[in-house]
C-alpha positions in Angstrom: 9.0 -28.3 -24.6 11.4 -26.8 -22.0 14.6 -26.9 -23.0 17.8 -25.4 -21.1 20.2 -23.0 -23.0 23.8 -23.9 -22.6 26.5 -21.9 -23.1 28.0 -23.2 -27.0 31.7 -23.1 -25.3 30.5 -26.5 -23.7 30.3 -27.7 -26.4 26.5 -28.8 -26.1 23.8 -25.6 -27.2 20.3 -27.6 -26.0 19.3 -30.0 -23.4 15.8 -31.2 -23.1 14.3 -31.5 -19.6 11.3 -33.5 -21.2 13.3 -36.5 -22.9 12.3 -39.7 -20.9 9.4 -38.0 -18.7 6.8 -40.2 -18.0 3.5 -38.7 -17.2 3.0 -40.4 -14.3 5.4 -38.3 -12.2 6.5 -40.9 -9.9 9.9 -41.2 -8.6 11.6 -43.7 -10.7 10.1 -41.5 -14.0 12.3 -38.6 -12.4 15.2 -40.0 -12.8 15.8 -38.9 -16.5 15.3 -35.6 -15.5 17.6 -35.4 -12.8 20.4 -36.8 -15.2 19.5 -34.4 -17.5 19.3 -31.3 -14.7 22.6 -33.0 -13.2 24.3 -32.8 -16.6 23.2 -29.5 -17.5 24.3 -28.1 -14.4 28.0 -30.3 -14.6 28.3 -28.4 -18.3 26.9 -25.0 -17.1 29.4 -24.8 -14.2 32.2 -26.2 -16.8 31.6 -23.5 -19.0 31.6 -20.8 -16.5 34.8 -22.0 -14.9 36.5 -22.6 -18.3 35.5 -18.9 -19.3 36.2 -17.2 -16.5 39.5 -18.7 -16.5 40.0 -17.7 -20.0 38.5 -14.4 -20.2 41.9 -13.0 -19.2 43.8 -14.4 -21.6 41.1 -13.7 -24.8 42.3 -11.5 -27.4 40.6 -10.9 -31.2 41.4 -14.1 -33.7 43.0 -13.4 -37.3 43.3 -15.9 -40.0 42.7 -19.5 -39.2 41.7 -18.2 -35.1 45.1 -17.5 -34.5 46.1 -14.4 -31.9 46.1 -11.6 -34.3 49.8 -9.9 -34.2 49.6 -6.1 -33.1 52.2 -3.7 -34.5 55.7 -4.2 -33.0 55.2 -8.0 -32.9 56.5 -8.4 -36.1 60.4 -8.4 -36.8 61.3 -5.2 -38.7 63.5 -3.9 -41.4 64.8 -0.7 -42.6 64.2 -0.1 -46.3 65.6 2.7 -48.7 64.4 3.7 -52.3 66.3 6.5 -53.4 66.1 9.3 -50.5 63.5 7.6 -49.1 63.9 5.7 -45.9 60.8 3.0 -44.8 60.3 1.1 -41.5 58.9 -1.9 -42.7 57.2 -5.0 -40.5 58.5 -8.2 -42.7 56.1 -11.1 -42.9 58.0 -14.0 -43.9 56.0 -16.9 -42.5 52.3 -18.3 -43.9 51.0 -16.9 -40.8 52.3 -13.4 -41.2 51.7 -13.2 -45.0 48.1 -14.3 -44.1 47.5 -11.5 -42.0 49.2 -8.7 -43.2 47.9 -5.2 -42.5 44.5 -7.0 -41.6 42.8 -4.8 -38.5 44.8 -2.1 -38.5 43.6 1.1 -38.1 46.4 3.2 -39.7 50.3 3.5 -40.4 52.8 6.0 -39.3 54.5 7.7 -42.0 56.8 5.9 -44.0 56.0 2.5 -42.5 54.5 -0.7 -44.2 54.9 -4.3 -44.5 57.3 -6.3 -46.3 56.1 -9.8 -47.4 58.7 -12.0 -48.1 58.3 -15.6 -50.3 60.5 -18.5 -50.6 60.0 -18.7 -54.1 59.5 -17.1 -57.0 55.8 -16.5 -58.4 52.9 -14.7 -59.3 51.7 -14.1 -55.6 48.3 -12.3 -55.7 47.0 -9.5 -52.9 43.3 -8.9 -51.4 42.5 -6.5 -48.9 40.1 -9.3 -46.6 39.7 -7.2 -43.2 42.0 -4.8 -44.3 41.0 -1.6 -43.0 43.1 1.1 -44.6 43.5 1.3 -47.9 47.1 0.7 -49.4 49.2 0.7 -52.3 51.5 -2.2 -53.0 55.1 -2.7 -54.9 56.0 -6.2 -56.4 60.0 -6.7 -57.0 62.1 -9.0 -57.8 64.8 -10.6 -56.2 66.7 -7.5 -56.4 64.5 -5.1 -55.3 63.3 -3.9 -59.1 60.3 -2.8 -58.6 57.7 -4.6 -61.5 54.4 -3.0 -60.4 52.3 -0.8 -58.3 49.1 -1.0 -57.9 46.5 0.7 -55.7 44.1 -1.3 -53.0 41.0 -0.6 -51.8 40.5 -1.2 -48.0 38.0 -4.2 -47.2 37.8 -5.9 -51.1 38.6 -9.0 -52.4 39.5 -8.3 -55.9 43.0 -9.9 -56.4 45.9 -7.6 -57.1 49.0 -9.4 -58.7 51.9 -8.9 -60.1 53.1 -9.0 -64.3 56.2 -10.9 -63.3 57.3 -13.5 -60.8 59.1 -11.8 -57.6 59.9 -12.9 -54.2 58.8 -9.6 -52.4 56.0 -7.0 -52.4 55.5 -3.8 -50.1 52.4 -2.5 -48.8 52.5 1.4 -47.6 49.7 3.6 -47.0 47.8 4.4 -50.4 49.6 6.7 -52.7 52.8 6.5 -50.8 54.4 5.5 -53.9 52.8 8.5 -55.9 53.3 10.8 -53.3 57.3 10.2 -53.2 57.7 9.7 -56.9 58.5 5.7 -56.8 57.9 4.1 -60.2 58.6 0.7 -62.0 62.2 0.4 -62.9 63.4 1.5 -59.2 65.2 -0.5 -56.7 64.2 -1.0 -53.4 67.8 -1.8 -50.9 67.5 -3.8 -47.8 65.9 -6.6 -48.8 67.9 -10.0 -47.1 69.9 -11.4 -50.1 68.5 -8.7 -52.5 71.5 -6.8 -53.0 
């Protein structure tokens, strides 16, 4: 059976050149085949001009195929916890907190991601596509930090929290450790934390 590839961008993966062929070959048993060559070629060139006209503007998908964010897309905030100062990217939006740290590569010192909830719950963590591995904070409204915990990159084990909060910070694993941040400490920044 011949059967033409089409690019799947068209929407169409297979066209068969041999539906409605008579053996006969005479003219009026061609015509199925033209129709089909004619429409394979009308895709074909679709395709091509749709995706060279798109190639430009292609960029890797995230979560639900949107644009993944690169660092310095997100808005930012600066964070203290006791002499410690943090630049952190806040994701406040379903679409941020979705992708998170997802793709990155690596942090610069002192920087993570703030996630930020409308309400008050039990929100749960996985490191999906998340290439570093991290450690995490969970806090209240005030900042009071309930939990750390430590991620593993690229795992989907859940990490969550022992009591409701509206925030969490990611850092670079064993920031928290590393700077002697525990349970019991306040984080100061946070909008309409303190």
């Amino acid at each position: 059976m011949n059967v033409l590839h089409v690019p799947a961008a068209s929407g169409a993966s297979r066209v068969n050149l041999d539906a409605g062929v008579r053996a006969d070959r005479s003219p009026s048993s061609r015509r199925p085949l033209l129709r089909a060559l004619r429409r394979a070629a009308a895709v074909t060139f679709a395709a091509l001009a749709l995706g060279g006209s798109m190639a430009a503007l292609a960029q890797p998908l995230g979560p639900a195929d949107r644009p993944i964010k690169q660092p310095g897309e997100f808005p930012t905030v600066q964070l203290s916890v006791g002499l410690n100062l943090i630049h952190a990217e806040v994701a406040a939006n379903d679409a941020d907190r979705e992708q998170g740290l997802m793709y990155r590569k690596s942090l610069a010192p002192n920087s993570g991601m703030l996630f930020v909830f409308d309400e008050r719950a039990g929100h749960c963590f996985w490191m999906k596509n998340t290439l570093i591995p991290l450690s995490i904070a969970f806090m209240g409204d005030d900042g009071t930090i309930s939990d750390i915990d430590e991620m593993a990159a690229e795992t989907e084990n859940n990490h969550c929290p022992t009591r409701a909060g509206r925030y969490a910070l990611e850092m670079e694993q064993g920031w928290f450790t590393k700077h002697g941040i525990r349970p019991g400490m306040q984080i100061k920044g946070l909008s309409g934390g303190q």
